[in-house]
C-alpha positions in Angstrom: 0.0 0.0 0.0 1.4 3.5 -1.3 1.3 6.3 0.9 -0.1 10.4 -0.9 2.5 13.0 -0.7 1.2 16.3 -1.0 3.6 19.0 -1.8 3.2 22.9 -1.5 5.6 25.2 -2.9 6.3 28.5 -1.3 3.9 30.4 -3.8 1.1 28.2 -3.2 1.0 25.2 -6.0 0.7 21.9 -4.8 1.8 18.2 -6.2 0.4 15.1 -5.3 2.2 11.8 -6.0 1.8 8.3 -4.4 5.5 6.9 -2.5 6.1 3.4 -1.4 7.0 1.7 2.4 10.5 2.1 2.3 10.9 4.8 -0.4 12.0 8.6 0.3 10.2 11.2 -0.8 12.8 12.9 -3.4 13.0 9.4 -5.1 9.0 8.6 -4.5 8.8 11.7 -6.9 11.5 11.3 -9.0 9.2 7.9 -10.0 6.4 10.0 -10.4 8.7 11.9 -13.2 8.5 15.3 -10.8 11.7 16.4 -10.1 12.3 18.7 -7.0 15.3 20.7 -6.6 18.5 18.6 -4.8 21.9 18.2 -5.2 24.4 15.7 -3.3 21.0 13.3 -2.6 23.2 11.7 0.0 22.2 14.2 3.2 25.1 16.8 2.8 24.2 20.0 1.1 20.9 20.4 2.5 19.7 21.5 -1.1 16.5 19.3 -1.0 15.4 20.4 2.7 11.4 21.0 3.1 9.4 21.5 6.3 6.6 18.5 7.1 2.9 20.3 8.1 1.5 16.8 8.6 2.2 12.9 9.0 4.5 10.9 10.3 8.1 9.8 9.3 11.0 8.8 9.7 14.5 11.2 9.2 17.5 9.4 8.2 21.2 10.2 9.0 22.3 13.4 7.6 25.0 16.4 7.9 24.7 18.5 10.9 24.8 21.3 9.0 22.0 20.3 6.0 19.3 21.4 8.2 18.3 25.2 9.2 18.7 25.9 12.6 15.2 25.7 15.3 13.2 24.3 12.7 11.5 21.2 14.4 9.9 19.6 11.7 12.8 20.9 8.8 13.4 18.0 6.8 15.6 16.5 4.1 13.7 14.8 1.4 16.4 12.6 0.4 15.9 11.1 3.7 12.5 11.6 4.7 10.7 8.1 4.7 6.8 8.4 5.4 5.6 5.6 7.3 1.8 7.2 6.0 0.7 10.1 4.0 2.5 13.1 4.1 2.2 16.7 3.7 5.0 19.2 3.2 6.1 22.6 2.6 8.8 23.5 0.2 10.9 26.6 0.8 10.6 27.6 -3.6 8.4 28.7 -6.1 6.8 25.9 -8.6 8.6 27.0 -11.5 12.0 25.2 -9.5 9.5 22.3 -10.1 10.2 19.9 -13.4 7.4 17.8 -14.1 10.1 15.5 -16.4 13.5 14.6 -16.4 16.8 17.3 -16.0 17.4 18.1 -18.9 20.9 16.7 -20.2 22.6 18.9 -22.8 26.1 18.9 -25.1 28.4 21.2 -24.8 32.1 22.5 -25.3 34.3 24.8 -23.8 34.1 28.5 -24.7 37.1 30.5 -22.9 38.6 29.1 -18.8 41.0 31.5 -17.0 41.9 31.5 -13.4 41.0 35.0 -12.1 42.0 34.4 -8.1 44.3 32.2 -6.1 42.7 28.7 -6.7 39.5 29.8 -9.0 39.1 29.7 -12.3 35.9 30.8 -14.4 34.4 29.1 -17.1 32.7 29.5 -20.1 30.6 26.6 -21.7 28.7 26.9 -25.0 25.7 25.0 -25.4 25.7 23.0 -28.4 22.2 23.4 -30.4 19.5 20.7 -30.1 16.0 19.8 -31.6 14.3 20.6 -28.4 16.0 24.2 -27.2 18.2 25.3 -30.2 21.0 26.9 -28.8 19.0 28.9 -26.0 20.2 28.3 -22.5 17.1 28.5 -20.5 17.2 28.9 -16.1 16.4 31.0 -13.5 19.1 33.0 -11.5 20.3 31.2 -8.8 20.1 27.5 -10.3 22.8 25.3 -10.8 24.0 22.7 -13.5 25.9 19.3 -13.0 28.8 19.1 -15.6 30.0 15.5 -16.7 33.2 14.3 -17.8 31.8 11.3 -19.4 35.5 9.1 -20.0 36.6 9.9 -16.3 33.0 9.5 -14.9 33.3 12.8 -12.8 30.2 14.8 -12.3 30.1 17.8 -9.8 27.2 20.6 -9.6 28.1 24.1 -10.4 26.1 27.3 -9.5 25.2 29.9 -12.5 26.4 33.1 -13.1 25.3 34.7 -15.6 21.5 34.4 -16.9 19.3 33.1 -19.6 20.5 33.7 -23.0 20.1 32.9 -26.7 23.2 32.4 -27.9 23.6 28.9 -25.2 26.6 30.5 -23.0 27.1 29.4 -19.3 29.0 30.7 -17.3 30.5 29.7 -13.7 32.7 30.8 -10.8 34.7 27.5 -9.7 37.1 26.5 -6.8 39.6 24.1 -7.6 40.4 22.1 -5.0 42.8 20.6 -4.1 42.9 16.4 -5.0 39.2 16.8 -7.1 39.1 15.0 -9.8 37.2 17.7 -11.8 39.4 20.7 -10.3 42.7 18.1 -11.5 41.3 18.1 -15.2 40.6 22.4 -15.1 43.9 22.9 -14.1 45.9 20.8 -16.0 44.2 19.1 -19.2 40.8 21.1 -20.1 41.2 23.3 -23.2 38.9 25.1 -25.6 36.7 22.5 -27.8 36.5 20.2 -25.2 33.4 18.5 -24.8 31.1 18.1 -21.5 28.1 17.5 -20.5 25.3 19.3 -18.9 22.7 17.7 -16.5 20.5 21.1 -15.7 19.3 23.5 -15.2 18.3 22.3 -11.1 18.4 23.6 -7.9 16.0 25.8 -6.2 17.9 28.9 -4.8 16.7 32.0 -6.2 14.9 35.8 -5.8 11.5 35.7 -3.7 9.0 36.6 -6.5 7.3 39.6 -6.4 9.1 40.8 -3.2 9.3 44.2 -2.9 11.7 44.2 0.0 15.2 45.1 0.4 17.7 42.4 -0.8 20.6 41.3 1.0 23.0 38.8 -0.4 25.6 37.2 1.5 28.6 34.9 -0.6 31.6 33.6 0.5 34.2 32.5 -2.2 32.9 31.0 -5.2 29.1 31.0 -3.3 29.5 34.8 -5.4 28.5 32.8 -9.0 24.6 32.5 -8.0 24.3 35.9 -6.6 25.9 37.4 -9.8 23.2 36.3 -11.2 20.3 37.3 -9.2 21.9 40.9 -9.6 22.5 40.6 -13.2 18.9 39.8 -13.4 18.4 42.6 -11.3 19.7 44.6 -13.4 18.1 43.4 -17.0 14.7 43.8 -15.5 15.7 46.6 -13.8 14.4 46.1 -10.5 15.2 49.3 -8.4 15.0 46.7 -4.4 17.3 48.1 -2.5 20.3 46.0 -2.5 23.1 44.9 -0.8 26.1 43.0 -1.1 28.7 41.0 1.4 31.0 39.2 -0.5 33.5 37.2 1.6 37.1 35.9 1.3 40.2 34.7 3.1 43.0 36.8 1.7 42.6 39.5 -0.7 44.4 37.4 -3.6 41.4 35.1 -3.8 38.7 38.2 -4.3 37.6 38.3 -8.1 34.8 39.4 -10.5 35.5 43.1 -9.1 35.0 44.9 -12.1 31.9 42.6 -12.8 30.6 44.2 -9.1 31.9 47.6 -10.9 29.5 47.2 -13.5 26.5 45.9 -11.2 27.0 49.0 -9.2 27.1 51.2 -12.5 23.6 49.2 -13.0 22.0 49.2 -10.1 22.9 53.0 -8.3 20.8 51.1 -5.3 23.3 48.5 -4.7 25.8 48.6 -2.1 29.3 46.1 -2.0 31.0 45.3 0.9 34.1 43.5 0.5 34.8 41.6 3.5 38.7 39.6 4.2 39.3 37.7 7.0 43.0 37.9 7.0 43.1 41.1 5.8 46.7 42.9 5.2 47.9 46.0 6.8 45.9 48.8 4.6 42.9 46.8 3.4 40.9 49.4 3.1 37.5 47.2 3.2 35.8 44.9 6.4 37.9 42.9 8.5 36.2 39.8 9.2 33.6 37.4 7.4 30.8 38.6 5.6 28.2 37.2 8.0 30.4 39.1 10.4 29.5 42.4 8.3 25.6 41.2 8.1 25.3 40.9 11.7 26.5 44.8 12.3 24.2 45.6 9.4 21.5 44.4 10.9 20.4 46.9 13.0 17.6 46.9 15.0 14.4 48.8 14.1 15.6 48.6 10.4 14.1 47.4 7.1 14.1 43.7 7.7 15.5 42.1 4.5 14.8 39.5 2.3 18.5 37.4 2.9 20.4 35.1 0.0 22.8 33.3 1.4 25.3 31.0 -0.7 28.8 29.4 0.7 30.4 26.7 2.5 27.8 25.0 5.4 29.3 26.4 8.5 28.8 29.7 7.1 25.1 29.7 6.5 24.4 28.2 9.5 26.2 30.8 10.9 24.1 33.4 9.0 21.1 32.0 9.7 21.8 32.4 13.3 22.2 35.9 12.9 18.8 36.3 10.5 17.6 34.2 13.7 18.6 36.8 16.5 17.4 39.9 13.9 13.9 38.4 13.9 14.1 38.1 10.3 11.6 35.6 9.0 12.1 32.2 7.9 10.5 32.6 4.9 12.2 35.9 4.2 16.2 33.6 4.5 16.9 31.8 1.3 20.3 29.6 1.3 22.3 27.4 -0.5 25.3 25.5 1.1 28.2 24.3 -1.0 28.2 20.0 -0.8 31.4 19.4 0.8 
């Protein structure tokens, strides 16, 4: 006997598929050929977390940073089992919602230059198709999964630039040190080669139809999804008030400043602060973290803002314990935390 799963999305569409004893949810609708937003699917990145309104279930081992903070009935789909029917809240609009398949596209490289200690960008270009020609369709904020088919590597990748035409993607990426995919950036990838693209996924992006302020916080290569938010921003031109903290270790790993040149040239609302946490004698920007800078911005009896948050775990836990402590809403944080 099949349990109902009732899902809502944050602006108010629901989905209804059936899930078996034993089955989690994310896979229950994955067999239902819905595909919710996720990433690692292993209890890590906290991509696929939802909050459960009704029924009962059973959570499975997960990341103790996957989950946001005080949330008593925050969940991870990837390892929520019902053991009846089920209703639950999502924390995105129903267009992060595919009611097929990710798409999986071809595509080579375009241009890759390191532009910081450790990151390099990239620049893919979408190779046409009968379904999509040679338009590169998503929302800002999403991510892709690139594939490296005769190694068998596939890693997601945030975004950064926004729907186009002409099939360019673009993304912000830290090569790490021992990855197989960082290993084949640094050394072997050139121009013409060919990947592929599992995507667009993911379900981090703008609050629709907010018209409050905007606050985005990024640390390191967690920048590549808010670029393109604010690029959006700016082709719509949407006048929210904005700001940005944009976080580093050392100043040699800061990039995309004339890109935040440009945004600012844009978008006369948006603010930039540059925050290093080992800064140099003479910085002349924050000391500290960027969540450190959020938590002296947020003032109280001021505008409370919406909050995007992308970056390593321990950081947006850490910034959601500041939203916490600033009353900001639940609904008004929206994260993404890298999969480590």
């Amino acid at each position: 006997m099949s349990y109902r799963i009732e899902l809502t999305t944050r602006d108010g569409h629901a989905f209804g598929f059936a899930c078996e004893p034993g089955q989690d949810v994310l896979a229950a609708a994955a067999a239902a050929d819905i595909t919710l937003p996720s990433q690692c699917r292993r209890g890590s990145c906290g991509a696929c977390h939802a909050t459960v309104t009704e029924g009962a279930y059973t959570l499975g081992a997960h990341g103790a940073d996957a989950l946001p903070l005080g949330e008593a009935q925050a969940v991870l789909l990837c390892r929520t089992t019902p053991s009846g029917d089920l209703r639950v809240a999502v924390p995105y609009d129903h267009t992060k919602v595919l009611l097929q398949p990710v798409a999986v596209r071809a595509a080579r490289i375009a241009a890759l230059e390191t532009i910081a200690d450790d990151t390099c960008r990239l620049e893919l270009q979408l190779e046409p198709d009968d379904i999509n020609g040679s338009a590169a369709e998503f929302e800002a904020g999403q991510f892709v999964e690139l594939a490296l088919p005769e190694l068998g590597v596939r890693r997601p990748f945030s975004l950064a630039n926004t729907s186009n035409w002409e099939g360019r993607l673009e993304f912000l990426i830290r090569l790490r040190h021992g990855g197989e995919f960082s290993a084949y950036l640094r050394e072997r990838a050139r121009p013409g080669d060919a990947l592929t693209v599992h995507g667009p996924q993911g379900g981090f992006g703008l609050i629709a139809d907010s018209l409050r302020p905007r606050w985005f916080v990024a640390g390191g290569t967690g920048l590549a999804p808010v670029l393109s938010m604010l690029r959006r921003m700016a082709e719509y031109q949407e006048m929210n008030d904005a700001r940005l903290f944009f976080g580093v270790n050392r100043e040699s790993e800061l990039f995309m400043l004339g890109e935040l040149d440009a945004l600012r040239a844009a978008l006369p609302q948006l603010r930039v602060e540059l925050c290093v946490r080992e800064a140099a004698h003479g910085w002349q920007g924050s000391h500290g973290t960027p969540v450190d800078a959020l938590a002296a911005a947020l003032a109280p009896g001021g505008a409370v803002p919406d909050l995007y948050v992308c970056g390593p775990p321990a950081m947006v836990s850490a910034a959601q314990a500041v939203a916490a402590q600033a009353r900001v809403p639940s609904v008004q944080f929206v994260s993404e935390r890298f999969a480590v």
